[in-house]
C-alpha positions as CSV (number, residue, x, y, z in Angstrom):
1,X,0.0,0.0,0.0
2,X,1.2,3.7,-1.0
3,X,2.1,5.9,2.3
4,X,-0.2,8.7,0.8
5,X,-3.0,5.7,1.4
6,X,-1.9,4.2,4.3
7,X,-1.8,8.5,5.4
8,X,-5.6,8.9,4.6
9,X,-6.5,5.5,6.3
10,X,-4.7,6.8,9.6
11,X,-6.8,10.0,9.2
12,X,-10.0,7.9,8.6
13,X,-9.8,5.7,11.5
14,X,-8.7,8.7,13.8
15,X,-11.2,10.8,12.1
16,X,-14.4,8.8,12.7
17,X,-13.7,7.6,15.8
18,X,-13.9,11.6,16.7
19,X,-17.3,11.7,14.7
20,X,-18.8,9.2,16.8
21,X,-17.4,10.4,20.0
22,X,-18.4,14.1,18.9
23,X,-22.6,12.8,18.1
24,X,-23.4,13.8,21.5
25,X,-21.9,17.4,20.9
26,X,-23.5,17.8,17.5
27,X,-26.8,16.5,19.3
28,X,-26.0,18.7,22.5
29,X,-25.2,21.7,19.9
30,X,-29.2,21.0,17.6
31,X,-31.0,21.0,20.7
32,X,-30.1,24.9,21.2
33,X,-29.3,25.9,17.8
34,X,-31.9,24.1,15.5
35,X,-30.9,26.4,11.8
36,X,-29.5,23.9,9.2
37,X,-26.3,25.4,8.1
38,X,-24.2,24.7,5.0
39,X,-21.4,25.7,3.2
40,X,-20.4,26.3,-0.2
41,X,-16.9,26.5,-0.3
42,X,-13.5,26.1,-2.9
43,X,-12.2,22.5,-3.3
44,X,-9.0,24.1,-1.6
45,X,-8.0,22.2,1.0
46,X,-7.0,25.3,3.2
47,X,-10.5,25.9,3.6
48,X,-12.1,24.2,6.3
49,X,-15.3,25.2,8.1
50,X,-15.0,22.8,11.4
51,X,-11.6,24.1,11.5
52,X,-11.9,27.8,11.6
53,X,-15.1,27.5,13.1
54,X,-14.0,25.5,16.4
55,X,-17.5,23.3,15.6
56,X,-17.9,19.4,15.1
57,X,-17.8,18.1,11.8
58,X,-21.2,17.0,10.7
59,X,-22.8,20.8,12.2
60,X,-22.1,22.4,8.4
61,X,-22.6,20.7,5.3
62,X,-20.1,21.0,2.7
63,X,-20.7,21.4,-0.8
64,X,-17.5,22.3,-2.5
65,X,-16.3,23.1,-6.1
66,X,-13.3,24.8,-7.2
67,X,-13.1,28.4,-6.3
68,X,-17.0,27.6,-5.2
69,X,-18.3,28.7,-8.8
70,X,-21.4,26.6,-8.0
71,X,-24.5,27.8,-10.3
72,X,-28.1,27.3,-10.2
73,X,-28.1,25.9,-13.5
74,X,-26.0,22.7,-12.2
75,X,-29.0,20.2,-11.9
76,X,-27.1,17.7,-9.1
77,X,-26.4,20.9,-7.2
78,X,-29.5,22.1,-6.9
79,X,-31.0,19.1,-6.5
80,X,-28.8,18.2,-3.3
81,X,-29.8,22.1,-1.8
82,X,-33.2,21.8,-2.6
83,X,-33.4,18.2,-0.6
84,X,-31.2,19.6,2.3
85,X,-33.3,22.5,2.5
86,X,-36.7,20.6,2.3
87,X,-35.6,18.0,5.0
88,X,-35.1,21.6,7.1
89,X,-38.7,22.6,6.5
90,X,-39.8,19.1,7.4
91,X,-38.1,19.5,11.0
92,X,-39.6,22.6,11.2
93,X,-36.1,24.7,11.1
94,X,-34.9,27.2,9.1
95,X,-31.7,26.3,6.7
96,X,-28.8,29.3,6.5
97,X,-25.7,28.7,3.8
98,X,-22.6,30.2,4.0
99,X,-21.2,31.0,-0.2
100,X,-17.7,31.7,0.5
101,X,-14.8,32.7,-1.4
102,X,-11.2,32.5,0.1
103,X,-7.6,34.8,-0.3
104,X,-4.9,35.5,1.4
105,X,-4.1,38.7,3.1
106,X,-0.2,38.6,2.7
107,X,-0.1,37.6,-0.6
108,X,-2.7,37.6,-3.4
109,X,-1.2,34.4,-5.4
110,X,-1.4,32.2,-2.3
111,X,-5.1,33.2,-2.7
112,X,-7.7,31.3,-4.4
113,X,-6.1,29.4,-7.6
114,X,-9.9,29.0,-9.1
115,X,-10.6,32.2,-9.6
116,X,-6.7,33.1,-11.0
117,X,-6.3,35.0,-7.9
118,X,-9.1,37.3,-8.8
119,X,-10.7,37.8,-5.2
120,X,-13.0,40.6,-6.7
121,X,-14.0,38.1,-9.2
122,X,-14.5,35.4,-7.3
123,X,-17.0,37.4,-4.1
124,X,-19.1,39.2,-7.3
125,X,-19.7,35.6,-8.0
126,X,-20.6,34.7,-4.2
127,X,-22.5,37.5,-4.2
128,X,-24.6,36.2,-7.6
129,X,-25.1,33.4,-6.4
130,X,-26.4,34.0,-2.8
131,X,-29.1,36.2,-4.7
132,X,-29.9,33.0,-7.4
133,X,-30.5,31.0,-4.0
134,X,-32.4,33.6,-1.6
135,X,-34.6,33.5,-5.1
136,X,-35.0,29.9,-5.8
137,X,-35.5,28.8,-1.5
138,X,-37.6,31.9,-0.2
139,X,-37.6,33.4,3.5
140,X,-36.7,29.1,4.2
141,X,-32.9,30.0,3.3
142,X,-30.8,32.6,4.6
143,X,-28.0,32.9,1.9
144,X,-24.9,35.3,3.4
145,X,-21.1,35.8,1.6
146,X,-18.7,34.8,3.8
147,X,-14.9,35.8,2.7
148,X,-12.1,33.3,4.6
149,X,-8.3,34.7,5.0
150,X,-6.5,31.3,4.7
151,X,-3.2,33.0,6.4
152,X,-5.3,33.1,9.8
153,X,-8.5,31.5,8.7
154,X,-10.2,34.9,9.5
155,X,-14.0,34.7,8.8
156,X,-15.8,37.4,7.6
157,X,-19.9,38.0,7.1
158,X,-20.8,40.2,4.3
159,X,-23.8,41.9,5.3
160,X,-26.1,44.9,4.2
161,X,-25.2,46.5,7.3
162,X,-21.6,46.3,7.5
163,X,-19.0,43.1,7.8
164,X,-18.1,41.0,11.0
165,X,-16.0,38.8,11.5
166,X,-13.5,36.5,14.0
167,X,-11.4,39.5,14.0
168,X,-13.2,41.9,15.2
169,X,-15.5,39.5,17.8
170,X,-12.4,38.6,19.9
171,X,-13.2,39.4,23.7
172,X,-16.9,40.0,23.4
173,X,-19.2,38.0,25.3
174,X,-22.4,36.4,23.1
175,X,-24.6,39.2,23.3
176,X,-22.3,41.8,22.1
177,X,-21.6,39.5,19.3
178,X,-25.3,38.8,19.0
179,X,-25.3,42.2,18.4
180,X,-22.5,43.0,15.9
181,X,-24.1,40.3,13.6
182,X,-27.7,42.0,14.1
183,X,-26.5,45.2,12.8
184,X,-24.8,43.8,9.9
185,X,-27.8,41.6,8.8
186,X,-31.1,43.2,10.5
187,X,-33.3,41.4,8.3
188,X,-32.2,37.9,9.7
189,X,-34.3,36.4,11.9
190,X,-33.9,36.0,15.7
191,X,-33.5,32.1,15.6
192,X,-30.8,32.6,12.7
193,X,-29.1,35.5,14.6
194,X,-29.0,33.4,17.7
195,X,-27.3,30.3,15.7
196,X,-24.9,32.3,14.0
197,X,-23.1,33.0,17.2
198,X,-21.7,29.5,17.3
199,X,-19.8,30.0,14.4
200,X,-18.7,33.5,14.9
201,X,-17.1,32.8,18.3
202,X,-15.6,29.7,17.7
203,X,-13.9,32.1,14.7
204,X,-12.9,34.7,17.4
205,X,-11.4,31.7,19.4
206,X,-9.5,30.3,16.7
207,X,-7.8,33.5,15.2
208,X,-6.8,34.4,18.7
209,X,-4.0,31.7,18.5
210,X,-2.4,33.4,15.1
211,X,-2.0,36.6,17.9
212,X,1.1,34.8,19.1
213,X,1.7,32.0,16.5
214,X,1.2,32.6,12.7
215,X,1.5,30.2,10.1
216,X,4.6,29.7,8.3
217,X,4.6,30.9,4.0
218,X,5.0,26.9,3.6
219,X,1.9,26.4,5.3
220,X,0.0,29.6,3.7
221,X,0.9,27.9,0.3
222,X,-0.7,25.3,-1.2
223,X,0.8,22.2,-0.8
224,X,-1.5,19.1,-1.6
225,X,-1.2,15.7,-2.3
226,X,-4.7,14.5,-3.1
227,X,-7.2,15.1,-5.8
228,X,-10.5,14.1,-3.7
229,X,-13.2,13.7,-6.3
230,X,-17.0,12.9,-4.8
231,X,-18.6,14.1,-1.5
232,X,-17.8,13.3,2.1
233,X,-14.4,14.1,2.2
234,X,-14.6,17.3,5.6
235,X,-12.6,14.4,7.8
236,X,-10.2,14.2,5.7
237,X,-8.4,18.2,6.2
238,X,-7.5,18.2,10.2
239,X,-5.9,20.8,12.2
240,X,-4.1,23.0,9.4
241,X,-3.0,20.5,7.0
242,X,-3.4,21.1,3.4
243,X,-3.2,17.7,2.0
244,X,-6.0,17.4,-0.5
245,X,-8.2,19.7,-3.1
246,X,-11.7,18.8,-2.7
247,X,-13.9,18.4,-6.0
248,X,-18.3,18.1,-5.5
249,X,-19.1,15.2,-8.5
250,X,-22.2,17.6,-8.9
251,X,-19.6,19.7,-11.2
252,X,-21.0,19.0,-14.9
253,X,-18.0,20.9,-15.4
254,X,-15.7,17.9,-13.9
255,X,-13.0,17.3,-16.4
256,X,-11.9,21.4,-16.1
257,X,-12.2,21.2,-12.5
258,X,-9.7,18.4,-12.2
259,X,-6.8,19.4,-14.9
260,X,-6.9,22.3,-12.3
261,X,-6.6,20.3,-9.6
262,X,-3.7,18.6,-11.2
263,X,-2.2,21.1,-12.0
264,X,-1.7,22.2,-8.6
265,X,-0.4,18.6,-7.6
266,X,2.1,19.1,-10.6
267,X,3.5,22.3,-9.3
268,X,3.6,20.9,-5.3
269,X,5.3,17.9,-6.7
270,X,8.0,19.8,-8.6
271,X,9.1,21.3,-5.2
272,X,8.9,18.1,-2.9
273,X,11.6,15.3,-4.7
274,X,10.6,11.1,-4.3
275,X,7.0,12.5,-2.9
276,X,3.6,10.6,-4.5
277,X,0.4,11.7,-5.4
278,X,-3.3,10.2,-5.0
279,X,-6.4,10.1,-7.4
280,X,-9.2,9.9,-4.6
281,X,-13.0,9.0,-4.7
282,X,-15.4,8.4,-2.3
283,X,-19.3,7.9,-2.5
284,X,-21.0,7.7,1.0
285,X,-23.9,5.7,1.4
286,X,-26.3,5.1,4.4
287,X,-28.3,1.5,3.7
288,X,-26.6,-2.1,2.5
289,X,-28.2,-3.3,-0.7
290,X,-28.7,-1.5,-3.4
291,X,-27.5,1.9,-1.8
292,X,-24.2,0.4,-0.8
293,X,-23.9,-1.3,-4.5
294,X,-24.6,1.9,-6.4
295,X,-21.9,3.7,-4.1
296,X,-19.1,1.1,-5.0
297,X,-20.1,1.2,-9.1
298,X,-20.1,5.6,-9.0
299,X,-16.7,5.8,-6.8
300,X,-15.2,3.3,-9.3
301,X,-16.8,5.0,-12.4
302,X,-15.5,8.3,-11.0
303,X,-12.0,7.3,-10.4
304,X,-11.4,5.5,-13.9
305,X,-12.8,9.0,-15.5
306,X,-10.5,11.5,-13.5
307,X,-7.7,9.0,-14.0
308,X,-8.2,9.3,-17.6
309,X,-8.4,13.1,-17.3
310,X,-5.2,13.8,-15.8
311,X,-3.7,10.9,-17.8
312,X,-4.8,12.8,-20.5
313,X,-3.8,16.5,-19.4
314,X,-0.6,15.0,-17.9
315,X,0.8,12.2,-19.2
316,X,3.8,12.9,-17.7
317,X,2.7,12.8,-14.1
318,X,0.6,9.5,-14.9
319,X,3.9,7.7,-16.6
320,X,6.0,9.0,-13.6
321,X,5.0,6.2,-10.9
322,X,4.1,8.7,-8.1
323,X,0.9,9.5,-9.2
324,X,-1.7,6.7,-7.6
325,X,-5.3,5.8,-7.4
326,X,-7.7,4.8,-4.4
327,X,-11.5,4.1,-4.5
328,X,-13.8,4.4,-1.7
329,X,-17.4,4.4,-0.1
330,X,-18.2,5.4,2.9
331,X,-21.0,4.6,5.4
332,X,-22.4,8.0,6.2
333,X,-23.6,7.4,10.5
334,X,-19.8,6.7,10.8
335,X,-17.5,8.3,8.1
336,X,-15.9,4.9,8.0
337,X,-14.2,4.5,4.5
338,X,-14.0,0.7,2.9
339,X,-11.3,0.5,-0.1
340,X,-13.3,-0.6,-2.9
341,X,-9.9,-0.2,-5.5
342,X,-6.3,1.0,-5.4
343,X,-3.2,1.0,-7.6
C-alpha cells in the first residue's frame, strides 16, 4: 500500500472515531441551535469550516467546487440544496448557507487558484449566487457571503449592514456578538441570529492563537497531495494540514475542475523530490443493498474518468510512478471508509 494511502486511512480511523465520540456534541449543539447550516466553499484544502469555526464536523454541510463557482443551473447541485433545504422545513427549522470565497491577506497568489487569484471576481460571484438562491429557497434560506483569510483563517460575514468577522469578535461576550451580527444583517431572523453566534465565536477563538503563532509561508501555500473527487471528504483536512483539493461530483464541469486540480499537484510535486500523489474518490452511502452497490459502481466509475483526465492532461505525471489511485465508499452514520480499489 502507497504511504499517501496508508496516510488517509490513519486519518479515517482517527477521524471517525472523533465523529462518533463528537454525536453527542452535535446532538447537544441541535437542541439549542436548530438552523440547518451549510457551506459552499472552494475544493481548496486550506478551507475548512469545522476548523476555523471551532465546531464538530457533521454541524455544516459542505458542498465544494473549485473556487466555489457553484450555479443554479447545475442540476445535481441544486438538486442536493433543494433536498437539504426541504428535510429543514420538514423539522420545522430554518436552513442558513454560508457562499464563501477564500484569499490571502499577505499575498494575493497564495489566494484562491480558481478564480486566478481574482478575489473581486470570485466574491461578485458569491455575491450572484447567494441572490440566485435567496430567489430559488424563499424566506426558508438565509443565503450570506462569507470571505475566509487562509493565512489566519479569519472569517468574515458580508452583510447589508456592515462586515463582521473573528477579528473583530475577539473578547466579546455572546450578546455583544449577537449584536454586531444584528447590525450587519437586520433582516435575519432572531432564531438565525441566535445560531450564528456559534460560528462567529468559535472564529474569534480560533484566530486568537495566530496573535502569538502565525503560520509559516509553507503552510500559507498550497501544498496538496490529493485530488479528492466525490462528497464526504470534511474528515479528511485536520488541524491546518493542506493535503487534499476537494472536487463536489455535482460539477457538470468535472473534467476542467480536475486538470486544475492537477495542476496544482504538478507544481507541489515539482518542489517536494521522491514525494507521491493520489487520485481519490469516495461515495458515501447510508443502507446495504442497493444503496451500498450503487456507491461502489459511481466511486469506481468516478475514479477510472478522473484517471483518464489527468492521464490525458498529464501524461507525464501519470507515466512518472508517483501519481496513484484509491477508491472508496463510505458509510455516512460513521464516516468509516472501505477501499473498494487501489493502484
Amino acid at each position: 500500500m502507497k504511504k499517501i494511502h496508508e496516510r488517509i486511512l490513519e486519518i479515517n480511523e482517527k477521524q471517525s472515531s472523533a465523529y462518533v465520540n463528537d454525536e453527542s456534541a452535535r446532538q447537544r449543539h441541535w437542541a439549542k441551535h436548530t438552523t440547518f447550516f451549510a457551506c459552499i466553499k472552494c475544493m481548496d484544502g486550506r478551507v475548512h469550516f469545522p476548523n476555523m469555526t471551532l465546531t464538530p464536523i457533521g454541524i455544516v454541510k459542505p458542498f465544494r467546487a473549485i473556487g466555489g463557482k457553484f450555479d443554479v443551473f447545475w442540476p445535481s447541485f441544486l438538486g442536493r440544496m433543494r433536498h437539504w433545504v426541504e428535510a429543514a422545513i420538514h423539522q420545522g427549522s430554518r436552513s442558513c448557507v454560508f457562499v464563501s470565497y477564500h484569499y490571502s491577506g499577505s499575498d494575493p497568489h497564495l489566494g484562491c487558484a480558481g478564480w486566478k487569484y481574482d478575489t473581486a471576481a470570485a466574491r461578485a460571484h458569491a455575491e450572484k449566487l447567494r441572490d440566485d438562491l435567496r430567489f430559488v429557497f424563499g424566506e426558508q434560506l438565509t443565503a450570506i457571503v462569507a470571505g475566509i483569510e487562509t493565512d489566519c483563517d479569519v472569517l468574515t460575514l458580508h452583510g447589508p449592514g456592515g462586515d463582521v468577522s473573528g477579528a473583530s469578535l475577539k473578547g466579546k461576550s455572546e450578546e455583544e456578538m449577537r449584536m454586531e451580527i444584528k447590525k450587519c444583517f437586520p433582516m435575519v431572523t432572531d432564531d438565525v441570529l441566535r445560531d450564528l453566534v456559534p460560528f462567529m465565536k468559535g472564529n474569534a477563538s480560533h484566530v486568537s492563537g495566530f496573535d502569538t503563532c502565525a503560520r509559516t509561508s509553507a503552510e500559507k501555500d498550497h501544498d496538496e497531495r490529493i485530488v479528492a473527487v466525490g462528497q464526504g471528504f470534511d474528515w479528511l483536512v485536520t488541524g491546518n494540514s493542506n493535503l487534499a483539493l476537494i472536487i463536489n461530483d455535482s460539477d457538470p464541469n468535472l473534467q476542467e475542475s480536475v486538470k486544475v486540480a492537477a495542476s496544482l499537484i504538478v507544481k507541489n510535486l515539482a518542489r517536494a523530490m521522491n514525494d507521491e500523489a493520489t487520485l481519490f474518490t469516495n461515495v458515501p452511502y447510508t443502507e446495504p443493498g442497493l444503496d451500498y452497490r450503487q456507491a461502489i459502481a459511481r466511486t469506481k466509475s468516478l475514479n477510472a474518468f478522473i484517471k483518464k483526465v489527468v492521464g490525458d492532461a498529464y501524461p507525464e505525471l501519470s507515466a512518472s510512478g508517483c501519481l496513484h489511485t484509491l477508491a472508496t465508499v463510505m458509510f455516512e452514520p460513521s464516516k468509516k471508509i472501505e477501499v473498494v480499489g487501489e493502484e
